[in-house]
C-alpha positions in Angstrom: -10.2 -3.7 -8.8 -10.9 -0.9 -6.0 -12.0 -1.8 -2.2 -15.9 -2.4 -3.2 -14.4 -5.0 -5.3 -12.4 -6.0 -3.0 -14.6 -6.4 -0.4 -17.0 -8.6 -2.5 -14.4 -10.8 -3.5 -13.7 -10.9 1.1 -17.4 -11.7 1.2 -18.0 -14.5 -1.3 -14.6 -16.4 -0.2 -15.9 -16.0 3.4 -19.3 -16.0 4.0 -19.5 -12.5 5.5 -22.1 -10.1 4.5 -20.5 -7.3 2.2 -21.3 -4.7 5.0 -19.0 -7.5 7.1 -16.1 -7.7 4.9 -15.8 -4.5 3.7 -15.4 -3.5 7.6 -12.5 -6.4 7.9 -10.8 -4.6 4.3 -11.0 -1.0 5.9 -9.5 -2.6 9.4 -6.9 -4.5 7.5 -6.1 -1.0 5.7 -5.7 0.9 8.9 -3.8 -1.0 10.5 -1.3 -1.4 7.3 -1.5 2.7 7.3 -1.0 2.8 11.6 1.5 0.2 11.1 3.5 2.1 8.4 2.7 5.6 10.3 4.7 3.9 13.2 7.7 2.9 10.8 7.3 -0.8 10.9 7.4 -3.1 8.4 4.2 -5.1 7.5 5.0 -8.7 6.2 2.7 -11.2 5.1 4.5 -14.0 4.2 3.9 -15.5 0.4 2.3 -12.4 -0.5 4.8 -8.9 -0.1 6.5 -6.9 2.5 5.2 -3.3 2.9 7.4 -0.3 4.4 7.8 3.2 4.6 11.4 4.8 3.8 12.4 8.3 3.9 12.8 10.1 0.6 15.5 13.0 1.1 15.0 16.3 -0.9 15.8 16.6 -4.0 15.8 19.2 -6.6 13.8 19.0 -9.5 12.2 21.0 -12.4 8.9 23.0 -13.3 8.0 21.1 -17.0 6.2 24.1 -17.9 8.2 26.7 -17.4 11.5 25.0 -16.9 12.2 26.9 -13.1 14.2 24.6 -10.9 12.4 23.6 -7.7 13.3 21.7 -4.4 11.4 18.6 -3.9 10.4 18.3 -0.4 11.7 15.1 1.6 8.9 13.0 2.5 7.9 9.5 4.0 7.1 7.5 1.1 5.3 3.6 1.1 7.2 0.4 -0.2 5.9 -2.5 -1.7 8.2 -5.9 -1.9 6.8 -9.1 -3.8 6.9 -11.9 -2.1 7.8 -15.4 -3.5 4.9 -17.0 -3.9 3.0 -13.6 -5.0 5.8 -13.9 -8.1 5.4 -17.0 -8.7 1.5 -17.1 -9.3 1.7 -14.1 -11.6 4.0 -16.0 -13.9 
């Protein structure tokens, strides 16, 4: 599924226009994104918890020519299953 899909699925469930929804999906996305930016967590409760935690350099390796390389630290996203988001996959 990507965000057209997405954003179909918004409309049909709740009436919007697609034009409608797919405007609520890209909000919804930017404020995840701000929120994350910011370094809070985003929790929705039955479905996940989102985060963003900082990855510290590492060292790593070139596959093609085997040279040894430092891996920059970076802010990286997280993504927690909630309960009920388990529970409905299995």
């Amino acid at each position: 599924m990507n965000k057209n899909d997405l954003s179909a699925v918004v409309a049909n469930k709740t009436g919007l226009s697609k034009g409608d929804a797919a405007k609520a999906v890209d909000a919804m996305l930017d404020g995840v994104v701000e929120s994350l930016q910011k370094g809070e967590e985003i929790r929705l409760v039955g479905f996940g918890t989102f985060s963003a935690y900082h990855r510290a350099t590492s060292q790593g390796r070139n596959p093609r020519t085997g040279q040894a390389i430092t891996i920059p630290a970076a802010m990286v996203p997280k993504f927690k299953a909630g309960k009920a988001l388990k529970e409905a996959l299995n």
